[in-house]
N, C-alpha and C positions, 0 to 999 in steps of 0.2 A: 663745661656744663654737664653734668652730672643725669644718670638718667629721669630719673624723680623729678626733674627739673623741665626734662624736652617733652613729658606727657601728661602736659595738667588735667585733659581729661582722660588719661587712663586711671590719674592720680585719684580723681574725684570718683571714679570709680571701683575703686580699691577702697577708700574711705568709707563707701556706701554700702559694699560689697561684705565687708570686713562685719561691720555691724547687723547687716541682713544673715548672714551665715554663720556667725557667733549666735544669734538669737534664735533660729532656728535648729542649729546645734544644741543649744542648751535646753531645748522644749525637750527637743526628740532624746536626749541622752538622761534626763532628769532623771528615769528609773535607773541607769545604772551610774547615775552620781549619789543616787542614794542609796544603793547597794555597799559601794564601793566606801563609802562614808560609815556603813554602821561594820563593812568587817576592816577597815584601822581603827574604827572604836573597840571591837572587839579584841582586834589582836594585838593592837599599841597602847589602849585608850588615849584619854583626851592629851593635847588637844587635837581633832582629824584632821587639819588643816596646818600646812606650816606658811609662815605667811614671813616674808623678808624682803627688807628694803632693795629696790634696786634703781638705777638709774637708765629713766628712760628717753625719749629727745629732747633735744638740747639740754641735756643732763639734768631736766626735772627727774627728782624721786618720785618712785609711788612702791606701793604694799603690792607687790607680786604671790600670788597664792599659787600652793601645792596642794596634794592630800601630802600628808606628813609620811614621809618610809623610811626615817633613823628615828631611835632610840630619842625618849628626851636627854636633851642636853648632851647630846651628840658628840659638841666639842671637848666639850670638858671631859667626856670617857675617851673621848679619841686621843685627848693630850695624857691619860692614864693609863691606856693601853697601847702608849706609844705607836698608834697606826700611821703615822705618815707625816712628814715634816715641812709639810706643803698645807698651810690650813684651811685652801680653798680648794686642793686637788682633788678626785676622783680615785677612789684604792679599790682592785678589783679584789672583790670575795670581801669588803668591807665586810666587818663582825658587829657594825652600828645596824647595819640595815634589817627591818623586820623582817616578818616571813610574807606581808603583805606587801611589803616596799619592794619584794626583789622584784614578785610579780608586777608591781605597779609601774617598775621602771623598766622594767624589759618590756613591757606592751606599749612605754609611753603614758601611760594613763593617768600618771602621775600630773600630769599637765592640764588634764580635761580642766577645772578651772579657771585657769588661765582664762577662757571663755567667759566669763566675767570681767575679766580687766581689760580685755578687746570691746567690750558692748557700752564700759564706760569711758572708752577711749584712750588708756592707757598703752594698749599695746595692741598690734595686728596681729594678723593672721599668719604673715611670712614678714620677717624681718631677721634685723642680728638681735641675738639672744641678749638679752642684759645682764650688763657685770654688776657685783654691787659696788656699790660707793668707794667703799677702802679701795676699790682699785682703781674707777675710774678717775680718782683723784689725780693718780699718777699718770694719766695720760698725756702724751704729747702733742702737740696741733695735731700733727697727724692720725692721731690716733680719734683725735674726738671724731673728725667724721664720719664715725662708725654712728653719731649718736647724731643723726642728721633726718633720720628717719624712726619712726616710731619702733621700737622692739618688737620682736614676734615672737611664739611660740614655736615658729618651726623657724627656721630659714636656709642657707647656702651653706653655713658650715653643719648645720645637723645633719646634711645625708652626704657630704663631702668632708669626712672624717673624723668629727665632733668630738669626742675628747681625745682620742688619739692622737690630734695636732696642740701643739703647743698654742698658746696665745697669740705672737706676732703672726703665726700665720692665718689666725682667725679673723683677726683686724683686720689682714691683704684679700681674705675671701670678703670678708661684710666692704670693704671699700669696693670692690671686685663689684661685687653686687648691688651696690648704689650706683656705681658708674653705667651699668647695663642695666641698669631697672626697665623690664614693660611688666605689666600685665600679665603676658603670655608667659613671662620668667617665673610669674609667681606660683601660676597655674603649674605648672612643670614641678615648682620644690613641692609644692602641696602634694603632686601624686608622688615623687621620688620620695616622699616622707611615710606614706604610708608600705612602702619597700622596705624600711627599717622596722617596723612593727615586728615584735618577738626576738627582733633577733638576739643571739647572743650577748655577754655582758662583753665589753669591751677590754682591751689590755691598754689602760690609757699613761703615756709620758708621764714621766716627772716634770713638770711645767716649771722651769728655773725662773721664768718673768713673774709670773704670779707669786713663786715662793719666798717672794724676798720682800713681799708686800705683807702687812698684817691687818685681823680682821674675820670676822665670825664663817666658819666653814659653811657650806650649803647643806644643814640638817636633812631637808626636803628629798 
């Protein structure tokens, strides 16, 4: 029994929790969502928001939202500028990303609305990240259990190695993390998440699981 499972009222209040603090995060952040919105209109223009399918528990899809920090049509310049033969991987010093995206993703901020897809229930607070489609296709039993719980914006693999690890060991961290689910686990990635704020752009693997799957790169 998995931990999700041994705390239905910790559960019930993480589902409560999750929508109380998405809402209140998004009152209190509104001026610098709106900030942040008119300078990638400014410095990408439209559209501000990149918005891509991903698959969230028990492998419903939903519209996962960014602010946008590549170039439009990302891929298609990325497969002309021959950047990387992985078309879901991560390329440090990418030449797609704006000059507002670099900031946006080294602060994380890129993420802030997310906080609308936690308030309509799409995704938590702390969870595994969601893969899109084209790859969660190819999962194995094993693997689906990652998608047993709702997706999050932060979770176990963001401050426990995030792109740096390959895929299968992402999967053993998010299984890792349903197995030991409390409450008090969550509390812990939430503040370890903010420890990662600014830092450095990462030097992330060639991801050889991913790279053999096909399907639109993460623009965002």
């Amino acid at each position: 029994m998995s931990g999700v499972q041994r705390h239905p009222v910790q559960r019930a209040l993480k589902w409560l929790g999750d929508r109380l603090v998405a809402l209140v995060a998004t009152i209190i952040a509104s001026p610098v969502l709106l900030a942040l919105a008119i300078a990638v209109l400014i410095d990408a223009g439209r559209p501000v928001f990149f918005v891509q399918r991903r698959t969230g528990k028990h492998g419903r899809e939903f519209p996962m939202l960014k602010f946008r920090s590549m170039v439009n049509d990302a891929v298609k310049v990325g497969q002309e500028l021959g950047v990387t033969d992985d078309p879901h991987g991560v390329v440090k010093n990418d030449p797609r990303i704006t000059a507002t995206g670099r900031f946006l993703r080294r602060t994380s901020l890129d993420e802030l609305p997310q906080l609308l897809n936690v308030l309509v229930g799409q995704m938590s607070l702390v969870g595994p990240r969601p893969d899109i489609p084209e790859q969660s296709i190819h999962y194995s039993e094993h693997d689906k259990r990652r998608l047993e719980v709702l997706p999050g914006i932060t979770g176990y693999s963001q401050v426990h190695g995030r792109d740096e690890i390959e895929w299968p060991e992402r999967i053993e961290q998010d299984i890792h993390y349903i197995d030991t689910w409390t409450l008090w686990q969550d509390l812990k990635l939430v503040v370890l998440t903010f420890g990662v704020f600014g830092r450095s752009e990462p030097d992330p693997v060639f991801d050889s699981h991913n790279a053999s799957k096909t399907g639109p790169a993460d623009e965002g």
